[in-house]
C-alpha positions in Angstrom: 0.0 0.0 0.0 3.0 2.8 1.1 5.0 1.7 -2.2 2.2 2.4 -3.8 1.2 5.7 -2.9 4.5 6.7 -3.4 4.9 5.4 -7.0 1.5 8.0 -7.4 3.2 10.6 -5.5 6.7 10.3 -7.2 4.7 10.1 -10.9 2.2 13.2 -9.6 5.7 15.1 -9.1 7.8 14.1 -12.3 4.6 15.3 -14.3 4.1 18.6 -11.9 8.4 19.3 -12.8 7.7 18.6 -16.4 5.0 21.1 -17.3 6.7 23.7 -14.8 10.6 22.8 -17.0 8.0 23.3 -20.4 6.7 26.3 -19.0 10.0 28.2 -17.6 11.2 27.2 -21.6 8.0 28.5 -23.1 8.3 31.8 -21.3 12.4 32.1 -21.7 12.2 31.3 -25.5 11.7 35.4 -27.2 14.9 36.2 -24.0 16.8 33.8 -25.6 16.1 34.0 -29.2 16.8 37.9 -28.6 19.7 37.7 -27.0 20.8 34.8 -29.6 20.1 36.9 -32.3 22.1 39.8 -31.0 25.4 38.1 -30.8 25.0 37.1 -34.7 27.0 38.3 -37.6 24.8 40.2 -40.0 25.0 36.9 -42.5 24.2 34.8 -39.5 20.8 36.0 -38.7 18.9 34.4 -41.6 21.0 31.1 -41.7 19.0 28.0 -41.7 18.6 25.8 -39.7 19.1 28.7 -37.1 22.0 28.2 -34.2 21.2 29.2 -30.7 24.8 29.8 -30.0 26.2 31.7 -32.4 29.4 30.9 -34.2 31.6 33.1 -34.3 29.7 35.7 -31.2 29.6 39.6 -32.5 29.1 42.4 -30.0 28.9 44.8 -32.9 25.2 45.5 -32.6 25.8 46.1 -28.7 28.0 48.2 -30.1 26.1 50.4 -32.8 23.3 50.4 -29.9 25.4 52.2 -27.3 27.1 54.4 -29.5 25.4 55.3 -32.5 22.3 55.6 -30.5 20.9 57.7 -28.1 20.2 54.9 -25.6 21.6 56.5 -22.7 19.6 59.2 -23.1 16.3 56.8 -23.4 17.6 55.0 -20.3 18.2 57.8 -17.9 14.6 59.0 -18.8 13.6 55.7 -17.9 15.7 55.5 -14.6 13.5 59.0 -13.6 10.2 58.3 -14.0 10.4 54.6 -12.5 12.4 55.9 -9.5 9.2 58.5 -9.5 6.5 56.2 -10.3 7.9 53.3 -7.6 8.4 55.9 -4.8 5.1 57.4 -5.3 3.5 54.0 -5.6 5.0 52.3 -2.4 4.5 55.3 0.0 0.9 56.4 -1.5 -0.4 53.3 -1.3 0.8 52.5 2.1 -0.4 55.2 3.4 -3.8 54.6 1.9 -4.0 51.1 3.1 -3.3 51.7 6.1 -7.0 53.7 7.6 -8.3 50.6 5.4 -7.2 47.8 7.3 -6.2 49.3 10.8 -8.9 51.9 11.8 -12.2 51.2 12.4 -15.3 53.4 10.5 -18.6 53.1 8.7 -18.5 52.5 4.8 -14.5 51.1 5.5 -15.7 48.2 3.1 -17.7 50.3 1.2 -14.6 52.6 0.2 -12.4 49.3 0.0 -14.6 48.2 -2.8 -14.8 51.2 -4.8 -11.0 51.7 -4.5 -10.8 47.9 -5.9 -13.4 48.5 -8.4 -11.0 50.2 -11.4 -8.7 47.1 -11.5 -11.7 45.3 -13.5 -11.6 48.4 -15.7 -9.1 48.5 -19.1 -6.4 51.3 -18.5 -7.4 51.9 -22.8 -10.6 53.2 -21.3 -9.4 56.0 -19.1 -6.7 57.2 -21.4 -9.3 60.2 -22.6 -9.7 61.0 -19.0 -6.1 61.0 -17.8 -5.7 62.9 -20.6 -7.9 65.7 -20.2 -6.9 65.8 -16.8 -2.9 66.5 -17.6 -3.8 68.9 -19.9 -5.7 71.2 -16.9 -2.9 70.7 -14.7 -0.2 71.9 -17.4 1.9 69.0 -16.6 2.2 67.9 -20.4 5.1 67.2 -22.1 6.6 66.0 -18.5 7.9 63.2 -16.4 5.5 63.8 -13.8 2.6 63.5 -16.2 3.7 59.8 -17.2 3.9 59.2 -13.1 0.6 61.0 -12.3 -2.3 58.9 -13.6 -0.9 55.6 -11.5 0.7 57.4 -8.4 -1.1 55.2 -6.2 -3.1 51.9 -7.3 -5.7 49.7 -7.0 -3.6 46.7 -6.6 -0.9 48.4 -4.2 -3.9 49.2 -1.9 -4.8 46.1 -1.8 -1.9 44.7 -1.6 -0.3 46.4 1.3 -4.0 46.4 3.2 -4.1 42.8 3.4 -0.5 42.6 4.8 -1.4 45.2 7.3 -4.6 42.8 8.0 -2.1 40.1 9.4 -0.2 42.6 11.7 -1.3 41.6 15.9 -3.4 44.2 17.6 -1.8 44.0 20.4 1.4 45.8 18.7 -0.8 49.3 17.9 -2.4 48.9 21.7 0.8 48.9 22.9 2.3 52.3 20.8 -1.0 54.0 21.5 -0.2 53.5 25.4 3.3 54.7 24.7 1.7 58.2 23.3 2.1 57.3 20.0 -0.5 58.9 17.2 -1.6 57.3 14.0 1.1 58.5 11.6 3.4 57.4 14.2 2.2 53.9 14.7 2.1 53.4 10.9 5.5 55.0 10.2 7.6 53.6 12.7 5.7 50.1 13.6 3.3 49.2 10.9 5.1 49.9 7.4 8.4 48.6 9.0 6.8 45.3 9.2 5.3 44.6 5.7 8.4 45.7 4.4 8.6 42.4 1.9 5.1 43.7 1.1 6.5 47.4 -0.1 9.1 44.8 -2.2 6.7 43.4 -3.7 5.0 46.4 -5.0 7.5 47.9 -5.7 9.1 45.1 -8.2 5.6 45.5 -10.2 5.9 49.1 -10.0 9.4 49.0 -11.3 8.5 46.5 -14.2 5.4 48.8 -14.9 6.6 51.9 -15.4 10.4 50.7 -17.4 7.8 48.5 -19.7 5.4 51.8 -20.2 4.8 52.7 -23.6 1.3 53.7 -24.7 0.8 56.7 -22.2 4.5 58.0 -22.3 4.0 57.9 -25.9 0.4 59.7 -25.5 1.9 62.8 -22.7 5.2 63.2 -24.2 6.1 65.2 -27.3 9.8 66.1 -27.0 11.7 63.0 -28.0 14.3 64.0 -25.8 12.1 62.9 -22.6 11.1 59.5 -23.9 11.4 56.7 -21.9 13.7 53.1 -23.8 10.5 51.7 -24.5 9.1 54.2 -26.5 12.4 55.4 -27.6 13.1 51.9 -29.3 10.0 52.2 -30.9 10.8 55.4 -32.2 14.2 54.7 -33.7 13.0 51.4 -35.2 13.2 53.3 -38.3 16.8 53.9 -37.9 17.4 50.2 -37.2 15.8 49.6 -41.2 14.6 46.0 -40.0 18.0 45.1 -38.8 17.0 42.2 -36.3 20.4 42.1 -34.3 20.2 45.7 -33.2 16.4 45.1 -32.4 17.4 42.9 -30.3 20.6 44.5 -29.2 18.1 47.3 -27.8 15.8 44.8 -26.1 18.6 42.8 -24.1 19.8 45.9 -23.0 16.2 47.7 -22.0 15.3 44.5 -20.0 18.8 43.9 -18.1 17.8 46.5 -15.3 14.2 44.4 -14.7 16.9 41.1 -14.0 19.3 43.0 -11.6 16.3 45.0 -9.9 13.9 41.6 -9.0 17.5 39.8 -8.3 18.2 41.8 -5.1 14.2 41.9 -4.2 12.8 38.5 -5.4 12.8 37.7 -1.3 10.4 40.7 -0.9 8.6 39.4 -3.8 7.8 36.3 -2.5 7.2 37.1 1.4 5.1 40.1 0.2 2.9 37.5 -1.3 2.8 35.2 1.3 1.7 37.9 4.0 -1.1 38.9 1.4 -2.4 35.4 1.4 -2.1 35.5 5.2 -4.0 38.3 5.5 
């Protein structure tokens, strides 16, 4: 009876390891193929059947990129307005969670709902209004206007409430005896301890706003101010369907995603382990 339940369990995990080794493939496959591509000679690129390790390896596209290109220029732009977006992000929307899950008053659901309400809604449909709303505010043609629309989110509320949810009562009782107010409890007790929360939101703030294209592309005319994304996009013309330096570009615009969830994937994942807990 035991040998057979773990033959089951031994065939239940070889199949589990299979799909997830098929999927980590599936989902490496256009990295791979990019960053295969970029290392090719120009005669290279079209060869069939196509190598995966390229023979001999070129850096000349890295090359052309970084200094025929105005990449820097795309990236630093980039660096700004995530640096902007993520700070904005983590500390708004802390701060908002907070009353949510820690104080008690009527309609605290009520408000919790509505807040939670606009993540069922497409971010195509409110384009007009962001819009029309930088436009009154003279903020176009800015960083802050690419910031401003998603300064604080649906999902970061709900995020960082339900890791506030998980925090003992007995903590706040205790500060409020020691004279503490409510921007002091939440400052120096409450965020300090769903820190891997903040992580968390702020890994998909990070990969949201370096990813952004259709809005910066929407509030920004000088092309001196656009973030790699767009700017990419915009010299694709330049590249005249050259694949390597395509790819070239890509490599490099996704190499600050890899060295930023490196140093916080432990956030990452406790941030969504205190969410479930909550």
């Amino acid at each position: 009876m035991k040998s057979s339940l773990r033959k089951k369990r031994i065939i239940s995990l070889t199949i589990k390891y299979i799909i997830l080794i098929l999927l980590v493939f599936f989902f490496l496959f256009p990295f791979l193929w990019a960053l295969s591509t970029s290392l090719k000679t120009a005669t290279d690129v079209f060869k069939w059947p196509p190598e995966w390790i390229p023979k001999p390896i070129s850096f000349e596209s890295y090359k052309y990129v970084l200094t025929e290109l105005p990449i820097f220029k795309y990236f630093i732009n980039s660096m700004i307005i995530t640096i902007l977006g993520v700070l904005f992000n983590v500390v708004l929307s802390s701060m908002a969670a907070y009353p949510l899950a820690r104080l008690e008053f009527k309609g605290r659901n009520l408000i919790f709902f509505l807040i939670i309400l606009p993540m069922m809604v497409p971010m195509q449909s409110t384009l007009i209004v962001n819009f029309i709303t930088i436009l009154h505010l003279n903020l176009f043609n800015s960083y802050i206007s690419v910031v401003l629309p998603t300064a604080v989110s649906s999902f970061g509320i709900f995020l960082m409430r339900q890791n506030y949810l998980s925090i003992p009562r007995e903590l706040e009782d205790s500060a409020k005896i020691d004279g503490c107010n409510e921007f002091q409890i939440w400052s120096k007790i409450a965020f300090p301890l769903v820190k891997p929360a903040a992580g968390a939101l702020a890994i998909f703030s990070f990969v949201a706003y370096w990813n952004s294209f259709l809005w910066p592309l929407i509030v920004l005319k000088d092309p001196n101010k656009y973030p790699i994304q767009v700017g990419i996009a915009y010299l694709n013309n330049m590249f005249a369907q050259n694949y390597r330096h395509i790819c070239a570009s890509l490599i490099i615009a996704v190499i600050p995603i890899l060295i930023f969830f490196f140093f916080t994937q432990r956030y990452f994942i406790e941030g969504y382990q205190g969410a479930l807990k909550g």
